[in-house]
C-alpha positions as CSV (number, residue, x, y, z in Angstrom):
1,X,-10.0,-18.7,-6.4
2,X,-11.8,-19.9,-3.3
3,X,-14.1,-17.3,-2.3
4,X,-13.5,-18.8,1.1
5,X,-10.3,-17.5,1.0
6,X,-10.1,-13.8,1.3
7,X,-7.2,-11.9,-0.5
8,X,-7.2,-8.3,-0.3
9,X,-4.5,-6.2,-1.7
10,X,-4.8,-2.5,0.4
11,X,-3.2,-1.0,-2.6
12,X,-1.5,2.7,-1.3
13,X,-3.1,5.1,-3.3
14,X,-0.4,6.5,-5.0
15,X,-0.5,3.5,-6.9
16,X,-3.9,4.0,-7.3
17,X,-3.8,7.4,-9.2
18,X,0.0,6.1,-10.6
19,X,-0.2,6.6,-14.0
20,X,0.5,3.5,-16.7
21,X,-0.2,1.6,-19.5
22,X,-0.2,-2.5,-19.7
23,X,-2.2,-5.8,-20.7
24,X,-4.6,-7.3,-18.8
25,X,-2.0,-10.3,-18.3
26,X,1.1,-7.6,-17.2
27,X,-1.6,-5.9,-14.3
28,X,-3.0,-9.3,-13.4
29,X,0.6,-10.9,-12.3
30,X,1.6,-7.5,-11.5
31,X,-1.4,-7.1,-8.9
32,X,-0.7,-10.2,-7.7
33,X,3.0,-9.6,-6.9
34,X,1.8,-6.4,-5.0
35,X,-0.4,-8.8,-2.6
36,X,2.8,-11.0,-2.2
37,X,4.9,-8.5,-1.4
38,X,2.4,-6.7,1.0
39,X,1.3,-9.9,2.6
40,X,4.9,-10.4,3.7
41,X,5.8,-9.5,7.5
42,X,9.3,-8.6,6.8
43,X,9.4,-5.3,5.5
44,X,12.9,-5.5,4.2
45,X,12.5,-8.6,2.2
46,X,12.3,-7.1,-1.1
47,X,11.7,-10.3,-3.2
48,X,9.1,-13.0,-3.3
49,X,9.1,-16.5,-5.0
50,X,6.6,-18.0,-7.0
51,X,5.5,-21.2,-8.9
52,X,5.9,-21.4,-12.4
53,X,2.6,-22.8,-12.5
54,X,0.7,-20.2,-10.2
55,X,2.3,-18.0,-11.9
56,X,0.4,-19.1,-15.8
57,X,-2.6,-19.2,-13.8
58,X,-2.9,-15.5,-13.9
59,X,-2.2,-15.8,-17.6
60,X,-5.7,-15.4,-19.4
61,X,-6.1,-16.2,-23.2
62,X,-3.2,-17.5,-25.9
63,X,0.0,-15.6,-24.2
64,X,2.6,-18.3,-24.0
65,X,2.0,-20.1,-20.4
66,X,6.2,-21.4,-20.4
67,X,9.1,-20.0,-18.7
68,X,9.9,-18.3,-21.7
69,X,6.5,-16.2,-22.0
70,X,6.0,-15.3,-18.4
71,X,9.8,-14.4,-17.9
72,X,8.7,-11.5,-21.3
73,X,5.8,-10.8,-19.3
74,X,7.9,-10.1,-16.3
75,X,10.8,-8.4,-18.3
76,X,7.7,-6.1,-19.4
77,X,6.8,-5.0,-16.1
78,X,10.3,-4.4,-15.9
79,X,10.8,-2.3,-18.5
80,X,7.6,-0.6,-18.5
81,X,7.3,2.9,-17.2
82,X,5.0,3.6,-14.3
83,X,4.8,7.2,-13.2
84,X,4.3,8.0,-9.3
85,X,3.3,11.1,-7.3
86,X,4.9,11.0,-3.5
87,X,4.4,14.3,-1.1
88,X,6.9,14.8,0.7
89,X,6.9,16.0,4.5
90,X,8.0,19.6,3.4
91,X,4.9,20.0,1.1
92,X,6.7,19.3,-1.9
93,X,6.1,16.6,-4.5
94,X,8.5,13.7,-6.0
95,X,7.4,12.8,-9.7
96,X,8.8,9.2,-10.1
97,X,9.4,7.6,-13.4
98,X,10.5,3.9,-12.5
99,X,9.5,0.3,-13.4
100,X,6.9,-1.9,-12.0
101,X,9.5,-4.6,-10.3
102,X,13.1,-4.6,-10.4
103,X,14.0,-8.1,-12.1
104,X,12.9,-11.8,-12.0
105,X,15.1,-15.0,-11.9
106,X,14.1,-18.0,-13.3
107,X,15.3,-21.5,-11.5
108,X,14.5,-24.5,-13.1
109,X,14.8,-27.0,-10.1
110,X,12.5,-25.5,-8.0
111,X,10.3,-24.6,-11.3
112,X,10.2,-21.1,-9.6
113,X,10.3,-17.3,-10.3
114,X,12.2,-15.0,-8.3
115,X,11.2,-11.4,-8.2
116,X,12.8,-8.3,-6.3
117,X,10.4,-5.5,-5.6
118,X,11.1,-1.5,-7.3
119,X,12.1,0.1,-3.8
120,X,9.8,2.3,-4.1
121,X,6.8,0.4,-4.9
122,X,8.0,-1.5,-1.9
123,X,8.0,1.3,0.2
124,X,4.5,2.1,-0.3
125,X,2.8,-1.1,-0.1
126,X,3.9,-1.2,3.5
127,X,3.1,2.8,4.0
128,X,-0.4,2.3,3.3
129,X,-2.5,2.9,6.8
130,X,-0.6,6.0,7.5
131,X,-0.7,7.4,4.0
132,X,-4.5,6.1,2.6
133,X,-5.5,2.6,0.7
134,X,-8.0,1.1,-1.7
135,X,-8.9,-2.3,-0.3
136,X,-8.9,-4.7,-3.9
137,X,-10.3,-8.0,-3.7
138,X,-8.7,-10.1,-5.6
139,X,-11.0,-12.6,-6.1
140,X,-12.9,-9.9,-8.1
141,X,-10.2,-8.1,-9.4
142,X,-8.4,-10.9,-10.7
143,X,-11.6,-12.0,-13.0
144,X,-11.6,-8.9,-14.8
145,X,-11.3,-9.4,-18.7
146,X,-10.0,-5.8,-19.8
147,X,-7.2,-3.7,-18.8
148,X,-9.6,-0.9,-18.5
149,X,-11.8,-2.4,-16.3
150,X,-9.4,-2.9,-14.0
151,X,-8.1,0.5,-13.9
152,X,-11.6,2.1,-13.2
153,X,-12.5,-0.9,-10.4
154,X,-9.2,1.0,-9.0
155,X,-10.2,4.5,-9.2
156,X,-14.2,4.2,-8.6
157,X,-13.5,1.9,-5.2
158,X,-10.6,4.2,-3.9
159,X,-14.1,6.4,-4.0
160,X,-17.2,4.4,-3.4
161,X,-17.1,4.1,0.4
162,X,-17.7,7.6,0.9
163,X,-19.7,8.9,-2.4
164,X,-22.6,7.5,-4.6
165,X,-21.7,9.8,-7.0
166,X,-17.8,10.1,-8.1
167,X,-16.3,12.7,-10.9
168,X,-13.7,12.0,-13.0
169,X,-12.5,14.2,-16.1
170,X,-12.0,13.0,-19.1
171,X,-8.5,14.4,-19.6
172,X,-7.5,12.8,-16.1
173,X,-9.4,9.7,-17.3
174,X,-6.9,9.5,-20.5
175,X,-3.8,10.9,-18.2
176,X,-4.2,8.0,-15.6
177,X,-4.3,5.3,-18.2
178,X,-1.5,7.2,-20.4
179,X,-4.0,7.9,-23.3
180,X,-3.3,11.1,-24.3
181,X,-2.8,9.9,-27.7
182,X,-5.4,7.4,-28.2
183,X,-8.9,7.6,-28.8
184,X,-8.8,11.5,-29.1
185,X,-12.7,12.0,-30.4
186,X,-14.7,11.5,-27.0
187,X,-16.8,9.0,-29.1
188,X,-14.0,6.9,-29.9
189,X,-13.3,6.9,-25.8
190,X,-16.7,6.3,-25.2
191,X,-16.8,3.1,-27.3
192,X,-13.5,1.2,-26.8
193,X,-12.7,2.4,-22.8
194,X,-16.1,3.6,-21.1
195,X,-18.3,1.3,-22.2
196,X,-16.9,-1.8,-21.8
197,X,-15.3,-1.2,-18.8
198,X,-18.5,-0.3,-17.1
199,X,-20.4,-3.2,-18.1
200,X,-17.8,-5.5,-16.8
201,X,-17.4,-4.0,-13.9
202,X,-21.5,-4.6,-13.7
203,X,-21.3,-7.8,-14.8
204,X,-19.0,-8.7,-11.7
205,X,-22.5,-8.6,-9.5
206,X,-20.7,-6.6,-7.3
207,X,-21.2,-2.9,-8.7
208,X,-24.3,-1.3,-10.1
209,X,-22.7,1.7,-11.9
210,X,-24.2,4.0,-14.0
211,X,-23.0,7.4,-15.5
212,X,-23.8,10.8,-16.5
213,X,-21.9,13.0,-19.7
214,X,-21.9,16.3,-18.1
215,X,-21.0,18.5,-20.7
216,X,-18.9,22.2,-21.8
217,X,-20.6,23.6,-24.5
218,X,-21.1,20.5,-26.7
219,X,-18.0,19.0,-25.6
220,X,-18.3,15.8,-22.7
221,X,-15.8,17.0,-20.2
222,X,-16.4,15.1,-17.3
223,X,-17.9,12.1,-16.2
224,X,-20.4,11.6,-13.1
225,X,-20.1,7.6,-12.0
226,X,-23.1,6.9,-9.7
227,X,-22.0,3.9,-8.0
228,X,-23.3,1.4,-5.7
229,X,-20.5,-0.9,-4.2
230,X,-22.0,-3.9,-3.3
231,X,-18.9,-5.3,-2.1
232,X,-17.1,-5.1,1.7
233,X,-14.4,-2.8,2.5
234,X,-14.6,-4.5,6.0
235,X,-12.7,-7.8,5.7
236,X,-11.4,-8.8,8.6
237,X,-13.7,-7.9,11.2
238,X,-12.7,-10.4,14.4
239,X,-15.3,-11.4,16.7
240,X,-12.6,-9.8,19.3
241,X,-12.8,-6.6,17.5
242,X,-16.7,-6.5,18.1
243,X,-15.8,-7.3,21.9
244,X,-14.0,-4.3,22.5
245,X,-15.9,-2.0,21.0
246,X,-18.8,-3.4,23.3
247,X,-16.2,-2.3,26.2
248,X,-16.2,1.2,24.7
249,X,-19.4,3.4,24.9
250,X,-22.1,2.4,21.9
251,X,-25.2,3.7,23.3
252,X,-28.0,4.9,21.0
253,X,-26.3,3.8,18.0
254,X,-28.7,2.5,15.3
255,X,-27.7,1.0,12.1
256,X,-30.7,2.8,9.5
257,X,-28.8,1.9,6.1
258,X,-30.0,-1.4,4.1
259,X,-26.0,-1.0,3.1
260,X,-25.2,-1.4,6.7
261,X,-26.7,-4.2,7.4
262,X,-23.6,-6.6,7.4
263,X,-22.0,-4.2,10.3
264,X,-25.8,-4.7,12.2
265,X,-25.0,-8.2,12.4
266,X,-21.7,-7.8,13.1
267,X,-22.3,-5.8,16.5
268,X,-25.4,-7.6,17.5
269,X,-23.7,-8.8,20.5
270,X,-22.8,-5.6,21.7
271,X,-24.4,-4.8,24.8
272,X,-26.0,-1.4,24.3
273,X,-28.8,-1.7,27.5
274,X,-25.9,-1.9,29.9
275,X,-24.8,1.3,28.3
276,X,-27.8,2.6,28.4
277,X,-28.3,1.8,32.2
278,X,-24.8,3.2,33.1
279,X,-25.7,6.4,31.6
280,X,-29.0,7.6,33.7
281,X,-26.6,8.6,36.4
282,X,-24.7,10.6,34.4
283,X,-25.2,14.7,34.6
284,X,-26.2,15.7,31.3
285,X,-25.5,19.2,31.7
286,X,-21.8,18.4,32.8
287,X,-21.9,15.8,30.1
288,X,-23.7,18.5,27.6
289,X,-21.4,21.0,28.9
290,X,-18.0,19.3,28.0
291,X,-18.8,17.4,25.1
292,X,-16.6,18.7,22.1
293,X,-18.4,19.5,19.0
294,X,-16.3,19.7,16.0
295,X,-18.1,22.5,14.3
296,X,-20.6,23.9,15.8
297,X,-21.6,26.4,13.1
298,X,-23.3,23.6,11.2
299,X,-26.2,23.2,13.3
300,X,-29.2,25.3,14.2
301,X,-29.8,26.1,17.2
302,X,-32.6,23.4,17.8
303,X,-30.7,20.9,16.2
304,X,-27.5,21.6,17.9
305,X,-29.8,20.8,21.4
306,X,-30.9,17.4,19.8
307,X,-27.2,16.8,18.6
308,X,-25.6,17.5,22.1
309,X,-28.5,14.9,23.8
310,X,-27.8,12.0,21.2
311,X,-24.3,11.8,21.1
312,X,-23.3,12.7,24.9
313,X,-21.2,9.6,25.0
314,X,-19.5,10.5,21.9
315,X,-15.3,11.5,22.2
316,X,-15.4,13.4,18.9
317,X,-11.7,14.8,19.8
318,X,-10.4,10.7,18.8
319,X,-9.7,11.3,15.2
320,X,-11.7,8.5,14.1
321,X,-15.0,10.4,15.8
322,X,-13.9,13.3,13.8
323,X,-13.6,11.4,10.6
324,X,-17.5,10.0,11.1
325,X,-18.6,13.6,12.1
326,X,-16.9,15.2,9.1
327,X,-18.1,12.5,6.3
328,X,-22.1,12.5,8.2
329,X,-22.2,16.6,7.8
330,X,-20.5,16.3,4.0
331,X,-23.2,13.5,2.5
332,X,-25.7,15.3,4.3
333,X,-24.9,18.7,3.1
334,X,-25.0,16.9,-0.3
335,X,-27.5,15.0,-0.4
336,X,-29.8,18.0,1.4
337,X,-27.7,20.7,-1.0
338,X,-27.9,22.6,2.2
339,X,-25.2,24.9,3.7
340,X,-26.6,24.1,7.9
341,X,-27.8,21.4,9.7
342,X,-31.8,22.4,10.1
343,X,-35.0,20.5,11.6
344,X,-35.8,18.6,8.3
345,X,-32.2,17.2,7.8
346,X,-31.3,15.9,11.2
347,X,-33.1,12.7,11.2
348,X,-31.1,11.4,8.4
349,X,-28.3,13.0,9.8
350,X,-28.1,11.6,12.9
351,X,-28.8,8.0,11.0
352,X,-25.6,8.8,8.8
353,X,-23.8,9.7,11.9
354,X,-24.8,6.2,13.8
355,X,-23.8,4.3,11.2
356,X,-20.5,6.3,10.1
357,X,-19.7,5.9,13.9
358,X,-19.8,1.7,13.8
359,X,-17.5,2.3,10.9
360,X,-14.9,4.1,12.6
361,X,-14.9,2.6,15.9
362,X,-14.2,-0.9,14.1
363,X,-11.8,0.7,11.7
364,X,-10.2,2.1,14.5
365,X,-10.2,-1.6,16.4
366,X,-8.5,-2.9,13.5
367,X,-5.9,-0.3,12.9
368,X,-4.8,-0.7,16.7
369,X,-4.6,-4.5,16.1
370,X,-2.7,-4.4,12.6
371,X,-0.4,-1.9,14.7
372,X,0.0,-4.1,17.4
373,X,0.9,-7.2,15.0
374,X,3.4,-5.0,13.4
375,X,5.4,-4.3,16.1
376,X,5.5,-7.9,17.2
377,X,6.1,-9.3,14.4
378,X,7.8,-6.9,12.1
């Protein structure tokens, strides 16, 4: 795959933490289909169509490349069970057993596949920025060699933008890959499932992941996944999107993080000294006054004074403000295993807070365009 061409799957989460069992080959085409689908305007087109012969490109190793061997592979998905979690409005929960599509078709003048969508997968794939998303490069994805490998890219990256350090259980482990029954003695786990998918993962050049046994007794119960994602979650940052954030107030923000550096560059255009200048006539006491501080209780007195004067400008009633307030005092609470904001945590802080704030205010830019295309177009 070109690298030059981006294609990113925002997989819902649900499908995320869905629990299943396939190949590699039956997750790489069914991946694949979920990027069709998604990448499609129309969201009551339930069916894509694709080559036969992009179709045995996804096919790794000796699995039959014909009609006849992707048509089982697609009967597979079919007939395989997936099982889904959806919350429903009233607080109450919908356990779905269903298939991964609904059926293929098989045409042999156009040398195509036809394939209609599960409904409810459907549903969800379009769902995604109200309910929550993974973003899954596929160029990445798509390279991976074992089925667990691809699983854990899943569940580590729906993570890794917001903690180094992710937990998973080893009985949810086994649950979300349905293997209950399989490799029972932690050892056995360790050897065929852990290890190997870490090191791929690794491989990729886009993860350095390490983990930690934390143990009951002498029993591994859990896992600690230290994680460094090396790759974007940002992937469609517009040079239009940097422009209006520059129309919105940026003052004073400072990118501190080596990870950040990609957003640096993104917003060095932005014009922060006219910001800067339009601000000195601006009453700070009226300013300091009205500014809305989601929490107050976190901060020391002191450090509430330094917080008030640094982020004036700041609108921390727009949700995506909260978001980068709430996310900058949980990884410093963290990383300082503090319960209050005090003198000797603020710095780092505040730097968390700058550069949590870029984040948002693009995200936010990007959500009002994708909304905007929607409407037009769909």
């Amino acid at each position: 795959m070109d690298s030059r061409d981006k294609r990113i799957l925002m997989k819902h989460n649900d499908i995320v933490n869905a629990k299943y069992e396939i190949t590699v080959n039956s997750n790489r085409v069914f991946t694949y289909l979920l990027y069709e689908f998604q990448k499609d305007l129309d969201k009551s087109k339930l069916s894509c169509e694709i080559s036969r012969e992009k179709l045995a490109k996804l096919v790794n190793g000796n699995v039959d490349k014909t009609v006849k061997g992707l048509t089982t592979i697609l009967m597979n998905l079919r007939k395989k069970d997936l099982f889904l979690m959806d919350e429903l409005q009233d607080g109450s929960i919908d356990f779905i057993a269903g298939g991964f599509i609904d059926n293929a078709t098989y045409n042999n003048k156009t040398d195509k596949f036809k394939i209609v969508a599960d409904v409810r997968i459907h549903k969800l794939l379009h769902r995604y920025l109200e309910d929550g998303y993974t973003p899954v490069n596929l160029e990445i994805w798509l390279s991976l060699k074992n089925r667990y490998s691809q699983r854990l890219y899943d569940l580590l990256r729906a993570w890794s933008g917001t903690k180094e350090t992710i937990n998973y259980s080893i009985n949810k482990l086994r649950e979300l890959m349905l293997l209950e029954n399989k490799y029972k003695q932690y050892t056995d786990f360790r050897k065929r499932v852990l290890i190997p998918a870490v090191d791929e993962l690794n491989s990729t050049g886009y993860f350095k992941i390490d983990y930690c046994e934390i143990k009951k007794g002498r029993s591994v119960e859990s896992i600690d996944f230290i994680v460094k994602d090396l790759d974007k979650r940002k992937y469609f940052i517009k040079d239009e999107v940097a422009k209006n954030i520059s129309d919105t107030v940026v003052d004073e923000i400072a990118v501190t993080s080596e990870e950040d550096n990609e957003l640096k560059e993104d917003i060095s255009s932005l014009d922060i000294k006219k910001s800067k200048q339009n601000s000195e006539n601006i009453d700070l006491k009226a300013v300091y006054s009205d500014l809305f501080i989601p929490d107050e209780e976190i901060f020391t007195k002191g450090t509430l004074r330094s917080f008030k004067k640094d982020f004036k400008h700041i609108d921390f009633k727009n949700e995506y403000m909260e978001k980068a307030f709430d996310e900058a005092i949980m990884i410093t609470l963290d990383r300082d295993d503090v319960e209050v904001i005090k003198a000797g945590s603020y710095k780092f802080f505040k730097g968390t807070l700058d550069n949590k704030i870029i984040e948002y205010k693009i995200e936010e830019q990007e959500d009002i365009k994708h909304k905007k295309d929607m409407d037009t177009y769909w």
